[in-house]
LOSENU-860072 format. One record per residue (C-alpha): residue number from 1; residue in one letter; x, y, z. Coordinates in steps of 0.05 Angstrom, whole numbers, plus 32768, in hexadecimal, padded with zeros to 4 digits. Layout:
N
ATOM NUM A X Y Z
...
***
This chain:
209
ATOM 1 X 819F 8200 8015
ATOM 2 X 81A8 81C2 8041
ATOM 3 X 81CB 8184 8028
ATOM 4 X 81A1 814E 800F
ATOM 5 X 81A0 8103 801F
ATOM 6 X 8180 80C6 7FF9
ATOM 7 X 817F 808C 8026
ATOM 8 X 8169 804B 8003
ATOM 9 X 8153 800C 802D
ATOM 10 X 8146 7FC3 8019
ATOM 11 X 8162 7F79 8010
ATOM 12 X 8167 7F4B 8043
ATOM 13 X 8130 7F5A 8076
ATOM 14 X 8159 7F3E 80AC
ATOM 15 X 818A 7F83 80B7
ATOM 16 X 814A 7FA7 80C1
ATOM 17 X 8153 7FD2 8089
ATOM 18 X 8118 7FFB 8095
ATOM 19 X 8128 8009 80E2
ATOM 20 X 816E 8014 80CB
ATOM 21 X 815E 8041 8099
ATOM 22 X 8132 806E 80C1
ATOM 23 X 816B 8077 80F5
ATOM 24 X 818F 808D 80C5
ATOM 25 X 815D 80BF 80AD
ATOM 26 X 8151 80DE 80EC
ATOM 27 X 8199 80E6 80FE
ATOM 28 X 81A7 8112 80BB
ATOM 29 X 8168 813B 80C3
ATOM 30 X 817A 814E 8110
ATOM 31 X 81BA 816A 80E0
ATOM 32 X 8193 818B 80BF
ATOM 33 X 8195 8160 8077
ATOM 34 X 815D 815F 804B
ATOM 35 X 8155 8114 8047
ATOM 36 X 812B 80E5 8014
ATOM 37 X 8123 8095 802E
ATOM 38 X 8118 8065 7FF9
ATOM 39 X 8101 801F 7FED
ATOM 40 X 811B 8011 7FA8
ATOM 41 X 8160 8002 7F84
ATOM 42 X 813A 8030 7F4B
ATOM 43 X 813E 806F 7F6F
ATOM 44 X 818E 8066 7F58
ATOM 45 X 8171 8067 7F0A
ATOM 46 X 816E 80B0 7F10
ATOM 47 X 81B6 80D1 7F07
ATOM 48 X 81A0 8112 7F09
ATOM 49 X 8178 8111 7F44
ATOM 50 X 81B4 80DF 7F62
ATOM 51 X 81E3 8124 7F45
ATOM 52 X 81B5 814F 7F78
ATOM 53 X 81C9 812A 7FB5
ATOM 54 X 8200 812B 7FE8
ATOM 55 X 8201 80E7 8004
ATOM 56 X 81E3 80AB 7FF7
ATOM 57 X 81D9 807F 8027
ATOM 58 X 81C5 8031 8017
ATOM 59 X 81A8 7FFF 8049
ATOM 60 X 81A3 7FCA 8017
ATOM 61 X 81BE 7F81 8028
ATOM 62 X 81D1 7F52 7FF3
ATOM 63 X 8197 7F53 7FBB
ATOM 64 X 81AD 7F67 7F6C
ATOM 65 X 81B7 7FA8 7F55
ATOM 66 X 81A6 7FB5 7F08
ATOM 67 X 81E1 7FD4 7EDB
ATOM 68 X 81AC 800C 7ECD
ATOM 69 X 81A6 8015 7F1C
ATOM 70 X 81EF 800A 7F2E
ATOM 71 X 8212 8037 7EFE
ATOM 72 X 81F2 8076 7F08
ATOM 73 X 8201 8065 7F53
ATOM 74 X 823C 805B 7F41
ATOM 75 X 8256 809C 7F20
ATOM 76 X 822E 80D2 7F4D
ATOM 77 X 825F 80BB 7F7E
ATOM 78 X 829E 80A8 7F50
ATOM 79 X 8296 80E9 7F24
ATOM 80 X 825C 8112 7F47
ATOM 81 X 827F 810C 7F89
ATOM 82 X 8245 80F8 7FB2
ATOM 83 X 8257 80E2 7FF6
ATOM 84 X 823D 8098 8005
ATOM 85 X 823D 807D 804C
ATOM 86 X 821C 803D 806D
ATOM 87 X 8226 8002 80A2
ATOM 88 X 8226 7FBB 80A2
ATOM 89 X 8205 7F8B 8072
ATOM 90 X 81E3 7FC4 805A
ATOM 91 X 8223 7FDB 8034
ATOM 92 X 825B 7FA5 8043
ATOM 93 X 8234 7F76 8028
ATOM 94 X 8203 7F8F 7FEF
ATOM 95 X 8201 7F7B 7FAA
ATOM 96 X 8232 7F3A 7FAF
ATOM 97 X 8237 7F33 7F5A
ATOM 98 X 824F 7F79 7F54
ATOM 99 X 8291 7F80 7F64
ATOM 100 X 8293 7FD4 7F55
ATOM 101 X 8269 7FD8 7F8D
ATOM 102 X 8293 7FBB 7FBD
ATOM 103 X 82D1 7FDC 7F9C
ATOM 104 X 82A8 801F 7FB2
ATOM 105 X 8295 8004 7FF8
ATOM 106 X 82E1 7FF5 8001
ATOM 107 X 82D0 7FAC 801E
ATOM 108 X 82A5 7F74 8019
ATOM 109 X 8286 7F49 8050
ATOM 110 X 8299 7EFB 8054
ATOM 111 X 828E 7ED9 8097
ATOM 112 X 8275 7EEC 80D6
ATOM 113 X 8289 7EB3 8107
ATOM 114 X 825E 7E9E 8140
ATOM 115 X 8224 7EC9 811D
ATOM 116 X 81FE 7EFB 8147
ATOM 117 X 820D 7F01 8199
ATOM 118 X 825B 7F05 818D
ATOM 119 X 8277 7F2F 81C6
ATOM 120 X 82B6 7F5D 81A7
ATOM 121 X 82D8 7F97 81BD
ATOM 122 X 82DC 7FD3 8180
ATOM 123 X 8319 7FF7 818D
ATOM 124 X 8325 8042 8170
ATOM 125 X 835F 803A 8145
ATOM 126 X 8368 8088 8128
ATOM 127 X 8352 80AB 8166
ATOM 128 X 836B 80F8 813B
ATOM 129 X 8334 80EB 8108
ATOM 130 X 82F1 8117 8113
ATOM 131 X 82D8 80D6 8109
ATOM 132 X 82E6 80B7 814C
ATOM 133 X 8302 80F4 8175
ATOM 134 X 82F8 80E6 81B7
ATOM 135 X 82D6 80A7 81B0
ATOM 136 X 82F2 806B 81D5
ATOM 137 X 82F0 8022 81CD
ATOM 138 X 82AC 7FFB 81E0
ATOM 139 X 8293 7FBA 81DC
ATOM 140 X 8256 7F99 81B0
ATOM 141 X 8234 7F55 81B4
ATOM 142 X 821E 7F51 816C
ATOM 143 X 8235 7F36 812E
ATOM 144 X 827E 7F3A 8122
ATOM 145 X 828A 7F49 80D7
ATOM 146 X 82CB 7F26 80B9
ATOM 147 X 82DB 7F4C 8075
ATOM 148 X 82FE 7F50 8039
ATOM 149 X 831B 7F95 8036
ATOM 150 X 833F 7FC3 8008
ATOM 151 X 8387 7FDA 801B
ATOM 152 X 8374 801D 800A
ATOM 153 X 8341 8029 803A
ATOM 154 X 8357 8055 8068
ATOM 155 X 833F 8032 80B5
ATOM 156 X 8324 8052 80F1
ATOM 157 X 8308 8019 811A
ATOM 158 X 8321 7FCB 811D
ATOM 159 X 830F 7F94 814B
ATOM 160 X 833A 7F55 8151
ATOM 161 X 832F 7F0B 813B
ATOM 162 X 8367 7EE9 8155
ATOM 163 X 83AC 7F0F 8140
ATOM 164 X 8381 7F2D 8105
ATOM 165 X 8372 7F77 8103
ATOM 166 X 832B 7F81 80E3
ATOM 167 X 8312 7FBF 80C7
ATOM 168 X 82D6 7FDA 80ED
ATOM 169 X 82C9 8020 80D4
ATOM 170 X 82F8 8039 8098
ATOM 171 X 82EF 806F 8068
ATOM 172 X 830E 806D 801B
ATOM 173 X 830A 809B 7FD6
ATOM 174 X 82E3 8088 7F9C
ATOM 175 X 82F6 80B3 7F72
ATOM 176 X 82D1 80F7 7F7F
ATOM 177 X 82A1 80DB 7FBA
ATOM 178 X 82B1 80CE 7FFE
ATOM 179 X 82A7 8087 801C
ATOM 180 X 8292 8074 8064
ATOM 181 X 8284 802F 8080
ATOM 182 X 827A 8013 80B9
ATOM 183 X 826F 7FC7 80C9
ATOM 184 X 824A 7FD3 8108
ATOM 185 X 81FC 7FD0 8105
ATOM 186 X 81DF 7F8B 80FA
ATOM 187 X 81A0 7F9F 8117
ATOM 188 X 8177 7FE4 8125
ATOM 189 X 8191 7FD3 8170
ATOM 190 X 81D3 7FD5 815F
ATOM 191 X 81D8 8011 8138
ATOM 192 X 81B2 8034 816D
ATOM 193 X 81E9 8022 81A1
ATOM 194 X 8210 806F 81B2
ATOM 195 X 824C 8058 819C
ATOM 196 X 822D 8041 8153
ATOM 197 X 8200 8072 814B
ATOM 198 X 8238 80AF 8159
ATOM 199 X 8260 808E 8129
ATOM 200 X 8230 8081 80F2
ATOM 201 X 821E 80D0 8103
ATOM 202 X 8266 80E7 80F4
ATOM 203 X 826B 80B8 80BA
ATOM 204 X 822C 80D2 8097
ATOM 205 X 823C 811D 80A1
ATOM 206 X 828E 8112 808F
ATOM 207 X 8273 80EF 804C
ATOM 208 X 8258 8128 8038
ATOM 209 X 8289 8161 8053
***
């Protein structure tokens, strides 16, 4: 039986949620998931159906998440060990009231200075991982997301502001589930870019191995 995806999109309309999701979706069917897209916090009401899945995958940027929503979302990956993986405002910075959430996502978004059009350099900091085996550094003209993160995480990706090492793409434990992120992707455009959209492929598929 293949594994099994829910991918739920929504929030602010400016990430492209839709787009974003739909990338998404086509990259874990060529893989051969089984995938279900979403455009409602409620599909996360159902924790038996949430149980059934192998990764979830939210494109949702800030909004509120209900208690009844959040917690079953909350222990198919904690207890279930569901895999969750996502980029950008889509995961970094969902939900700002709910603090479990971002515990989960291992980081929370706070600034982003000069706004979109930033030209950075993302550097490969754990080149043994599977995650970014082979992959070298590359450069992005996008936003360039300053976060708060959780010493925990474990980090496969920074890019500098000023003598600060930031956090690019990390992965973390909560509890049972597997936890991927990836700060890249303001836009559909910018998670299509190779370099994103190899990394967002190795992320989804390691969330759920």
């Amino acid at each position: 039986m293949s594994k099994q995806a829910l991918i739920v999109w929504g929030g602010w309309d400016g990430h492209q949620p839709e787009e974003v999701a739909g990338i998404f979706a086509e990259l874990l069917r060529a893989e051969g998931y089984g995938v279900e897209v979403s455009d409602t916090l409620d599909s996360f009401k159902d924790a038996e159906r949430l149980a059934s899945v192998d990764l979830i995958v939210p494109v949702w940027t800030m909004g509120k998440i209900e208690g009844e929503q959040l917690k079953p979302l909350l222990a198919a990956v904690k207890e279930g060990g569901t895999g969750i993986a996502g980029c950008h405002g889509g995961m970094g910075d969902s939900f700002r009231n709910d603090v479990e959430f971002q515990y989960m996502v291992g980081g929370q978004w706070v600034a982003h200075p000069g706004n979109d059009g930033v030209t950075y350099t993302v550097r490969i900091k754990d080149r043994g991982h599977l995650l970014t085996e082979g992959m070298e550094d590359f450069v992005v003209v996008s936003e360039k997301y300053y976060m708060h993160v959780d010493p925990a995480i474990q980090v496969h990706a920074v890019t500098d502001f000023g003598d600060v090492e930031m956090p690019v793409v990390w992965t973390k434990s909560y509890g049972a589930g597997k936890v991927y992120y990836n700060s890249l992707g303001h836009q559909a455009a910018i998670v299509r870019m190779p370099e994103t959209l190899e990394l967002m492929r190795r992320g989804l598929l390691w969330a759920t191995r």
